[in-house]
N, C-alpha and C positions, 0 to 999 in steps of 0.2 A: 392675618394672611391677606397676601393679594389675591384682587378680583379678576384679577389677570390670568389670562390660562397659559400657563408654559407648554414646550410643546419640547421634545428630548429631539437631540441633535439627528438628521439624518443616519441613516446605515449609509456603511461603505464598503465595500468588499474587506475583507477579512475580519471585519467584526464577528463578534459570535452571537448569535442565536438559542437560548434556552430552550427545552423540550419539557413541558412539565404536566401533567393532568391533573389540574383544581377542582375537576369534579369527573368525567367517566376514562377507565383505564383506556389502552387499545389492549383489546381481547386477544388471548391466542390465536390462530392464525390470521390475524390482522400485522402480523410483526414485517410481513414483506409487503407490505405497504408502507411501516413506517419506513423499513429500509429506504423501499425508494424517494419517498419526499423529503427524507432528510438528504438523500444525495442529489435530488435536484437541487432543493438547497444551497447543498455545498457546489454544486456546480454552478452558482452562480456568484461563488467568491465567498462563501459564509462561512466561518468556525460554526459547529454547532453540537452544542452539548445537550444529552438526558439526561430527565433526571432520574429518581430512584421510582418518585411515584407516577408511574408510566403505564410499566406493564400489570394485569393482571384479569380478573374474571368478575370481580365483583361490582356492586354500581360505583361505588368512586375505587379509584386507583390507593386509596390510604384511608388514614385516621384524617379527621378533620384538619388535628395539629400539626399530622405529616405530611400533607398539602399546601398548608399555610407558611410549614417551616423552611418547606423546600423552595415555593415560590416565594418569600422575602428572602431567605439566600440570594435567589437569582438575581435580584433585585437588589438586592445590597453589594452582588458584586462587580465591581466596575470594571469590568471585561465583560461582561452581557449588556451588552447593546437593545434585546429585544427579549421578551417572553413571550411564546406562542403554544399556546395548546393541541394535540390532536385534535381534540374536537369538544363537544360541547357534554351535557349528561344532564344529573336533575339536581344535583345538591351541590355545587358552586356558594350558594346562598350560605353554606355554615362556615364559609370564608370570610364571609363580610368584614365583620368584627376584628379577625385576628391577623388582618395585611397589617404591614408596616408602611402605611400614607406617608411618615415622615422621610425614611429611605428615600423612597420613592421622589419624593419633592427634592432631597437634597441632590438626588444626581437622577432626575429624568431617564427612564428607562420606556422605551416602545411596547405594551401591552397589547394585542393582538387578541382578539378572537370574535366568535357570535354564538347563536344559539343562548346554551347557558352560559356562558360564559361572558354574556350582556348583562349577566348577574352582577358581575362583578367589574364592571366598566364607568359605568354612572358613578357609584361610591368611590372608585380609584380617582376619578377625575375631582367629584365635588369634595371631598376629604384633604386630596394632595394637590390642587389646584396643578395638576399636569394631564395634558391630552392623551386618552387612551383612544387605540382604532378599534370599531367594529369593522372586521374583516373576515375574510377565510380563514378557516380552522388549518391548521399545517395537513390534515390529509389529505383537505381539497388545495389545496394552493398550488397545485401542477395544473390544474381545470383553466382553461380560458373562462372568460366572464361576456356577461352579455354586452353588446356595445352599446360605450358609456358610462360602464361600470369601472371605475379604476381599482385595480391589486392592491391590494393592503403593500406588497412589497414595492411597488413603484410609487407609492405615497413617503412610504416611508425613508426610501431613499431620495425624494425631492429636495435640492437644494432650501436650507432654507429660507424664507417668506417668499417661496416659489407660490402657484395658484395655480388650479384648474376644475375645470366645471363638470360633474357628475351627473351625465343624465336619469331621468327615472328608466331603469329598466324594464321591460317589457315585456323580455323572452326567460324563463327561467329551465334550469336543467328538468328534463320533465325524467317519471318513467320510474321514481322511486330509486331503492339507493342500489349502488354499483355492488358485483360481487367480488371484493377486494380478496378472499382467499383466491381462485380462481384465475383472477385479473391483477394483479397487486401495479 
């Protein structure tokens, strides 16, 4: 394998976008939240698909192998441009083993997320020798960022062997976390 890091082609408007949770569901009434960031999203030129293991109450959104299975689908299919997570959880880690690195390397896909979901970023990249972003989770990804912090979504759309310089952030969202039933 090359020591060379590939890097998956920019997003373009109408690409599609995956929706899938590798390790925590979004909880019932967390659902008009996702409404809405999936239609910012789409308000910004995106197809964007869910997947099955999504919703639900418990710490991960599925079985191990319904996590894995879903998210190498996505990844195998070449109309998903991007896979992004709601958000992060605590077991990501029993993914490790069961990606599909090869998929992956054969058609570069955008893996998006942080938290735990950094679980599963480092092994994506040193396995499939293709670039994965730590970024925002899809339920923050409507949030402005601090300046000098670049979007995951405006990286990802950067022409590319475009370039630009990320400052160390300074200011972080204070004040613990938003109440998304209430506020979605």
């Amino acid at each position: 394998m090359s020591t060379e890091i590939r890097y998956p082609r920019p997003l373009r408007p109408g690409d599609t976008v995956a929706v899938t949770a590798p390790s925590a569901p979004v909880r019932p009434g967390h659902e008009a939240r996702l409404t809405f960031v999936t239609d910012w999203l789409r308000g910004r030129g995106f197809e964007v698909v869910l997947g099955e293991c999504l919703i639900g109450d418990g710490i991960t959104s599925g079985s191990a192998r319904a996590r894995a299975d879903e998210f190498n689908a996505f990844v195998r299919d070449q109309a998903v441009r991007a896979v992004v997570p709601p958000w992060g959880g605590e077991l990501a880690i029993d993914l490790v083993d069961l990606l599909d690195h090869d998929a992956l390397r054969a058609d570069p896909t955008w893996v998006v997320g942080w938290s735990d979901i950094s679980t599963l970023l480092l092994p994506l990249t040193l396995r499939s020798g293709v670039a994965t972003m730590h970024g925002q989770n899809l339920m923050d990804a409507p949030y402005g960022l601090p300046h000098g912090t670049a979007h995951w979504l405006d990286a990802a759309t950067m022409p590319a062997r475009a370039s630009f310089v990320q400052e160390d952030p300074r200011v972080r969202r204070r004040g613990g976390f938003d109440d998304w039933e209430r506020h979605p």
